[in-house]
C-alpha positions in Angstrom: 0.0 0.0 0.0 1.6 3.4 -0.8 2.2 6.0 1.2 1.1 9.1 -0.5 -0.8 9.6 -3.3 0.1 12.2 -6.1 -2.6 13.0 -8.2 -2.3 16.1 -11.2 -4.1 18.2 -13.6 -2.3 20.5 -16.1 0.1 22.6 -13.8 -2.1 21.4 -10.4 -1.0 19.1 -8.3 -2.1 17.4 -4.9 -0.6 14.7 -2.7 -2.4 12.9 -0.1 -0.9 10.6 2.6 -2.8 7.2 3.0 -2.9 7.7 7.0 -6.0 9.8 7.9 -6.4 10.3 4.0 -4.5 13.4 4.7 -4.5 16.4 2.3 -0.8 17.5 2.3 -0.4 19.3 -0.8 -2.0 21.2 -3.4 0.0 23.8 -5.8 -0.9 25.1 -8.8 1.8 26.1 -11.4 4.2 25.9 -8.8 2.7 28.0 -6.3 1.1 26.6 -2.6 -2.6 27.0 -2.0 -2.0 25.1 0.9 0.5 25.3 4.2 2.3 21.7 4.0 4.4 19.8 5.9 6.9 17.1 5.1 6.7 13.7 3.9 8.3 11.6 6.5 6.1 14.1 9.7 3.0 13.5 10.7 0.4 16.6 10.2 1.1 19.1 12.6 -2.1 21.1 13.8 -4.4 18.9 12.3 -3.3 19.8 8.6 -5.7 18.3 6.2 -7.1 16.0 8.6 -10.8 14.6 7.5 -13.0 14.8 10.4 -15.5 11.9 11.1 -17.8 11.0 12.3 -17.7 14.4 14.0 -15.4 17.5 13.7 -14.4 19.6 16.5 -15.4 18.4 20.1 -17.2 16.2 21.9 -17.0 17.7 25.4 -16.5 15.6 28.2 -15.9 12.5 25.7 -19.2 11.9 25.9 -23.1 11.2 24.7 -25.8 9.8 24.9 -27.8 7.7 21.6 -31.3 6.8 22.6 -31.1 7.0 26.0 -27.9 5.2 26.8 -24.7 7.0 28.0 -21.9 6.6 25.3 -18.4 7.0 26.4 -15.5 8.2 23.6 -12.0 7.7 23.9 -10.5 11.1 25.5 -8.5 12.2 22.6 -7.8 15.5 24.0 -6.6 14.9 27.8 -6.0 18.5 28.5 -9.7 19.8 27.8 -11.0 16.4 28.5 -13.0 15.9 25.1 -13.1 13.5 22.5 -11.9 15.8 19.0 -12.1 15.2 15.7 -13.5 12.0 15.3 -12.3 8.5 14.4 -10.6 8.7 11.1 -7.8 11.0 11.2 -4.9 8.6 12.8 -6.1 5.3 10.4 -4.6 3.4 7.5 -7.3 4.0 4.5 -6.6 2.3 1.1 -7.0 3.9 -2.7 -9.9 1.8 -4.0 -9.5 4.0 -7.4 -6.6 6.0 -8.8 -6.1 8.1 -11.7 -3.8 10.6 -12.9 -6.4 13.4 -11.7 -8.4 11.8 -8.8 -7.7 9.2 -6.3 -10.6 7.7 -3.7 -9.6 6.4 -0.6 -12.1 4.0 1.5 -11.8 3.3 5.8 -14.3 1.4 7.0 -14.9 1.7 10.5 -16.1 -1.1 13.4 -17.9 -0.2 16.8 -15.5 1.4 19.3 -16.1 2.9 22.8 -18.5 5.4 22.5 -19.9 4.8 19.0 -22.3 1.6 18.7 -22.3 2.1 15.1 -20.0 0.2 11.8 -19.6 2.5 8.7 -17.8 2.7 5.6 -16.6 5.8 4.7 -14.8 7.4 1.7 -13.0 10.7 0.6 -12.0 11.3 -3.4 -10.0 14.5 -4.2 -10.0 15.5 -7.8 -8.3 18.6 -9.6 -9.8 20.1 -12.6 -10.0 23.4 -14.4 -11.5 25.0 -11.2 -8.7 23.7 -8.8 -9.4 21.1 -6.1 -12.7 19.6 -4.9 -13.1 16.6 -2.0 -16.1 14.4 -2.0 -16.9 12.7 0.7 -19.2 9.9 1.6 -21.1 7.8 4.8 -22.2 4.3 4.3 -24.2 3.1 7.0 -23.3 -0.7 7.7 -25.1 -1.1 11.1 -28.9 -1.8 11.7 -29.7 1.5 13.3 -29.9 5.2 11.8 -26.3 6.5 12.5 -26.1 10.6 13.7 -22.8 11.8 12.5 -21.3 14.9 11.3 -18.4 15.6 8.7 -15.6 18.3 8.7 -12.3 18.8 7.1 -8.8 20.9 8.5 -7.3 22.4 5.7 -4.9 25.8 6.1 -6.1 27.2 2.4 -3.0 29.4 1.9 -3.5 32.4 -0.1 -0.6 32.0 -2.8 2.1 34.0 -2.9 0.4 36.9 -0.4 1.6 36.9 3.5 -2.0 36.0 5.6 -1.2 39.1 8.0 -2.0 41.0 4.6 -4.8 39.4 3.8 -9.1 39.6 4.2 -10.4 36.9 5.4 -14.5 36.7 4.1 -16.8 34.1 5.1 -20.0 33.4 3.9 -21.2 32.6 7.7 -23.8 35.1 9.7 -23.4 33.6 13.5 -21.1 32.9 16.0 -20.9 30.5 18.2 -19.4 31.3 21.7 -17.1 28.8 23.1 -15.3 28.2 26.8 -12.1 29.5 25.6 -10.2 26.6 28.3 -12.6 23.7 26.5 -13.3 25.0 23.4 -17.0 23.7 23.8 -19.7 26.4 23.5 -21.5 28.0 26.3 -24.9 28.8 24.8 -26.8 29.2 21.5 -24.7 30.9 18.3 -25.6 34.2 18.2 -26.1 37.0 15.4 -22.3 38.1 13.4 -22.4 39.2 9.5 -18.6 40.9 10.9 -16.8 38.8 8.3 -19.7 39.0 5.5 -17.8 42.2 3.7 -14.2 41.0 4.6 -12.1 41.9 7.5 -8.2 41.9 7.5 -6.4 39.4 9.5 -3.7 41.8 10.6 -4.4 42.1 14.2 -7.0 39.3 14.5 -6.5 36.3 16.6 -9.2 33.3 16.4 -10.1 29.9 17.3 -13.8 30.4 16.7 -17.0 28.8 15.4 -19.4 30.4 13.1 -22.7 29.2 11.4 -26.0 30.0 9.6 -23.3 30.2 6.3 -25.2 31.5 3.3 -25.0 30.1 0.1 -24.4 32.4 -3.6 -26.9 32.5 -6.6 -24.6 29.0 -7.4 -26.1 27.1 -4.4 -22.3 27.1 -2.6 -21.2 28.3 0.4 -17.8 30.5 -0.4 -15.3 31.9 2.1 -11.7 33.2 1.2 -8.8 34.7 1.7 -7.7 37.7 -0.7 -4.2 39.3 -0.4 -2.0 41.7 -2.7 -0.2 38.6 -4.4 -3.5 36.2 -4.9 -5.8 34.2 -2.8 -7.8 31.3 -2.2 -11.4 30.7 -1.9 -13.0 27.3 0.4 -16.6 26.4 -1.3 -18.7 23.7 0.1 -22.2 22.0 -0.5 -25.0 24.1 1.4 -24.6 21.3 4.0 -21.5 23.0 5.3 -23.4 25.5 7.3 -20.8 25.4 10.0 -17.3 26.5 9.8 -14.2 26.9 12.1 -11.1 29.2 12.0 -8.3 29.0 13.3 -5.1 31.5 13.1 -1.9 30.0 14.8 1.2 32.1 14.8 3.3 28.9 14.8 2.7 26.7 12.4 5.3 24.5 12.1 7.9 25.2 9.0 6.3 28.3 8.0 8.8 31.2 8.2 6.1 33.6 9.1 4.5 31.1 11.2 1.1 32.7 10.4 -1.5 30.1 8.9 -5.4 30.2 8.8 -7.3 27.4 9.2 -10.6 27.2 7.6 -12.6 23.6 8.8 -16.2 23.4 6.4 -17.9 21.2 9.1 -21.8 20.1 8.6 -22.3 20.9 12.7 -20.8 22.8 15.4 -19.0 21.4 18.5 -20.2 18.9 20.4 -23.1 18.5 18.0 -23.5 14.9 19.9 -24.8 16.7 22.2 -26.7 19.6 20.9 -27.9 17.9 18.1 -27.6 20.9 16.4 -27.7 20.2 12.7 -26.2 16.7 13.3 -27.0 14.2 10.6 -28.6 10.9 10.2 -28.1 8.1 7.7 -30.4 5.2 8.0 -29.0 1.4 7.9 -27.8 0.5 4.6 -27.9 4.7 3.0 -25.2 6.4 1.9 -24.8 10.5 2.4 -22.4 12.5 0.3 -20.9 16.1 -0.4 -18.3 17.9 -1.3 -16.2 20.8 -0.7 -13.1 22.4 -2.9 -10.6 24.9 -2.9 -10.1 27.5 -6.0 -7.0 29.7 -6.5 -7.7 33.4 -6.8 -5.2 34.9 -8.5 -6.7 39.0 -8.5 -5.2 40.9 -6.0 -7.2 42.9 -3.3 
């Protein structure tokens, strides 16, 4: 089984690693649209990590599925929550591979915590347009499975510095969150802020925002627009959710300044909420995709 997977499409290229189904790279004509890290190091900051069957947190590792108390694995001992699902740290395999587009397959048994088999699978696929990742939920057990799906990627706005750059996103709530946890404290809350564009110079944030509108073309668009280019995340209308993160250290970037912009179908601890968590009935399958477009006009 390889490694990596190397997939291209006239000057665009993306790699993806076969642990976690990792997005690592994607370049086009030579230029990054995406912080990276290297071959033989696992993803630092959750880089291009697919997040299933739930992104963000669980808090307290735990839930409860028709009345019984479930019980994750703490995967986050500091805040005590279960994060980012079950997928991320797994071996999947390519089931189809071609010069353009490779699919990966995991299928995943009942662990602590989640009473439930599935078979999932991710396909990234460049084109004209740039990169887009479809992903999908097969439900292999005998009762409807809630889940939620979510992606890490750090979309990196070509040659521009992030610190110059306006971050827009098509969201119009917030989400407040126990800044120690990281799980919210109370309903999302009215915030168009980011609607018109706000520079990241002077902006610090690890924070979840919803109600994310879709255009005329029925996607939900954020972005990041700087002097030297940009890059725009769209999603299916089902990515109503979306998390941002700006570390100032990400590792091996001389700036250290990277944005993290997570498409996510719920919010954190959705288990729990059940706010817009979803459900896929025994023997379904649920799909959707999101991409990433270069944007080469300048601000």
């Amino acid at each position: 089984m390889a490694d990596e997977y190397e997939i291209t499409y006239a000057g665009a290229r993306a790699v993806i690693t076969a642990t976690g189904a990792t997005l690592r790279v994607f370049e086009v004509d030579g230029v990054s649209y995406l912080e990276t890290f290297p071959e033989d190091e696992s993803a630092p900051m959750g880089s291009g990590a697919v997040l299933i069957p739930w992104p963000n947190r669980t808090a307290g590792a735990e839930w409860t599925y028709r009345g019984e108390p479930q019980h994750l694995e703490v995967t986050e001992p500091a805040r005590g929550n279960a994060s980012h699902g079950l997928v991320r740290k797994e071996t999947w395999a390519a089931t189809v591979e071609e010069d353009s587009s490779v699919t990966l397959e995991l299928t995943v048994g009942e662990r602590p915590g989640w009473p439930f088999r599935f078979r999932t699978t991710v396909t990234y696929a460049l084109d004209i347009e740039g990169l887009a990742v479809t992903h999908t939920v097969h439900n292999l057990a005998d009762l409807p499975m809630p889940f939620g799906v979510g992606a890490h990627p750090y979309p990196r706005p070509g040659r521009s510095d992030a610190d110059d750059c306006v971050l827009t996103l098509a969201a119009t709530t917030h989400l407040p969150l126990d800044p120690e946890r990281m799980v919210p404290t109370g309903p999302a809350v009215p915030d168009d802020s980011f609607a018109d564009g706000k520079p990241l110079r002077g902006t610090t944030l690890d924070d979840a925002f919803g109600g994310c509108v879709p255009g005329l073309d029925g996607l939900v668009r954020h972005s990041l627009r700087g002097p030297d280019g940009g890059v725009e995340l769209w999603a299916d209308p089902v990515f109503g959710w979306v998390q941002v993160y700006t570390p100032d250290s990400f590792p091996g970037k001389e700036s250290g300044r990277a944005v993290a912009i997570e498409p996510m179908t719920c919010p954190p601890d959705a288990l729990n909420s059940g706010t817009d968590l979803l459900e896929v009935r025994p023997r379904e399958t649920w799909s959707a995709s999101w991409g990433l477009r270069p944007l080469r006009s300048s601000l």
